[in-house]
N, C-alpha and C positions, 0 to 999 in steps of 0.2 A: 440828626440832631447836631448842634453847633459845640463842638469840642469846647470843653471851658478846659483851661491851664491852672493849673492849682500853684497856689502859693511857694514861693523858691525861698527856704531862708538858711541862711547860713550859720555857721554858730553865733550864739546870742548871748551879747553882756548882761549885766543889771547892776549896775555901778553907781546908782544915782537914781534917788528917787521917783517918782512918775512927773509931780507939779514941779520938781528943780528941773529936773531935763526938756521939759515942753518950754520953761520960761526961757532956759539958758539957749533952745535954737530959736524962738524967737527972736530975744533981745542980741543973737549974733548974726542971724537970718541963715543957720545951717537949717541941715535936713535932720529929723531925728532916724538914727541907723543903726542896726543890727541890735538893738536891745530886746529884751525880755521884762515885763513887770505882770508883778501876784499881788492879786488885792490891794491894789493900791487903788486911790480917788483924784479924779480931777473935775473942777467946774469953774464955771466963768466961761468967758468967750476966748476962743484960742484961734489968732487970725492966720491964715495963707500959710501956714505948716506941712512941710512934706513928709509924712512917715513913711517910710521906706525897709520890708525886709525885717520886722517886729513882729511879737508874739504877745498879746494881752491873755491873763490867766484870771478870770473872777473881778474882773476889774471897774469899774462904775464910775458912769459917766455918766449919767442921770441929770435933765437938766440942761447938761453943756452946750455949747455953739460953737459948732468950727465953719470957721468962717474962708470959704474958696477954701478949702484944705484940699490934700490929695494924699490917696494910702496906697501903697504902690506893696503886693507880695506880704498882706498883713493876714496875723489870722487871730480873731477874739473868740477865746472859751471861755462858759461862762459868765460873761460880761454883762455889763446893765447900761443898757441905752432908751432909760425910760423916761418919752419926752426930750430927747438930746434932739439937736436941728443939724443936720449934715446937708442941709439945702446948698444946690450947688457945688456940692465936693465930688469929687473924681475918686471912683474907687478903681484899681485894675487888681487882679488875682488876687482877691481877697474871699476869706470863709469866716462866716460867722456860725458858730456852733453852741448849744444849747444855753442862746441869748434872749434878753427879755430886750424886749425894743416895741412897749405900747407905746404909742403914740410918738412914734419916731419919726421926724421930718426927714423926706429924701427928693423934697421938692427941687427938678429939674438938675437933679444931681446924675451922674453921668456912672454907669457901673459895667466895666467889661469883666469877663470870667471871674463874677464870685457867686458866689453859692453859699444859704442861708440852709443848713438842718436844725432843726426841733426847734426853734426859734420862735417864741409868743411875739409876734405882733400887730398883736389887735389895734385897730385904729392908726396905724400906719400912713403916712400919706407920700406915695410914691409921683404925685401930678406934675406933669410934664419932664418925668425922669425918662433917661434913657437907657434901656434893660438892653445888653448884645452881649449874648451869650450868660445868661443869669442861673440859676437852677436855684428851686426852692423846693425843699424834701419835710413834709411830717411839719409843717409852719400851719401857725393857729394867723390869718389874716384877719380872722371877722371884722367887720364893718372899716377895715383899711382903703381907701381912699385912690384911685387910678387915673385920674380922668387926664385924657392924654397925652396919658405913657406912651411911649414910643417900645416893645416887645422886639426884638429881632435874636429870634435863636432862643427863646427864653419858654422856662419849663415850670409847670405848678407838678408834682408829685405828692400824693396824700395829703393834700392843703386844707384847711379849714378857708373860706373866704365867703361865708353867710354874710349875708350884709354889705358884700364888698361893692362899691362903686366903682363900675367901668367904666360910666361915661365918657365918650370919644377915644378908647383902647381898641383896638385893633387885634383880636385874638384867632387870626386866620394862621391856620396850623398847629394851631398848639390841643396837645390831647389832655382834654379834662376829666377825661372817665373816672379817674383816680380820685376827683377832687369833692370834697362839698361844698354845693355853690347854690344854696337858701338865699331867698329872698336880695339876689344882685340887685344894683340899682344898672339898668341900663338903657341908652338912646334907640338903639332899635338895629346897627348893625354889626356891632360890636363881634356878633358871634357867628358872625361871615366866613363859614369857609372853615371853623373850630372842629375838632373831633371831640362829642360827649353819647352818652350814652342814651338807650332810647326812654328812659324816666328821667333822665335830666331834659330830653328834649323836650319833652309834655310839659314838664314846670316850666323850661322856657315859652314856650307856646303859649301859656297860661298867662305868662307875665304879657307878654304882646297881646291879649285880648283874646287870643284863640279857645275853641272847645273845642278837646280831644277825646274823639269816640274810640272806644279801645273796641276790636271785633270780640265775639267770646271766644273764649281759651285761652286769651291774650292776659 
């Protein structure tokens, strides 16, 4: 399994509110660094910002657009990413934990060593994002959205993903046993080479048009 590097952060300010300190590296073109924000709110579209080495506590962003952003060593508990668009941003060592993220854009957004626990989101759309080194633990995906994600090194553990569309995803190596995966939508090679169990493979079978004679006892 592909080592993921968990989040480095250093001691952390909170000096300024969440919407003053996003405007003010904006309109000077800094990075935002080493802060801490609790239950604070931002929305609107927030363009080409680099967070860096921050900690979000219950924080909500529901809505929001960042725009080319990049999170470098963040970690959001908590937090509310419902409908927020991170298309196209660059995550590296980042954890999101017990986050609501329905229908979260993460279209062709680029994510090395972050890991998503107990995290709701459903309807999701990860399409042509790049997962190296991802880990997803105890994550409700239902009917979330794939179609060619690029996987490298990336892991579903106890996942809900009913409904998930894989089309053109590539899931050679990755062990699904763990996972529930009702009603995929998928092209037909998807699960090339995947480790699942022998009743996930019958339902798959099923989906491709196959009839699976079980012998008795079986």
């Amino acid at each position: 399994m592909t080592r993921i590097a968990a989040p480095q952060l250093p001691d952390l300010s909170s000096a300024q509110p969440l919407e003053d300190a996003v405007e003010r590296c904006v309109r000077e073109v800094e990075d935002l660094t080493a802060c801490a924000f609790a239950d604070e709110t931002l929305t609107g579209t927030v363009s080409r910002i680099e967070v860096r080495a921050c900690r979000f506590d219950r924080c909500r962003f529901s809505g929001c657009r960042f725009d080319r952003a990049g999170f470098t060593d963040v970690v959001f508990c908590g937090c509310d990413f419902s409908n927020a668009d991170l298309s196209r941003c660059s995550l590296l060592r980042c954890r999101f934990e017990d986050c609501k993220g329905v229908g979260l854009l993460l279209v062709r957004a680029v994510l090395r060593s972050v890991t998503f626990v107990r995290c709701r989101l459903d309807y999701a759309n990860f399409s042509e994002a790049s997962l190296h080194g991802v880990r997803m633990e105890q994550d409700a995906l239902g009917e979330s959205v794939w179609l060619s994600a690029k996987l490298d090194g990336a892991a579903w553990d106890d996942c809900r993903l009913d409904g998930a569309n894989l089309s053109g995803t590539l899931l050679r190596g990755m062990d699904l046993t763990t996972d529930s995966l009702e009603g995929l939508l998928l092209g037909g090679e998807e699960l090339r080479g995947a480790v699942v169990t022998p009743y996930q493979a019958a339902g798959f079978a099923r989906l491709l048009g196959l009839t699976v004679k079980w012998e008795k006892g079986e």
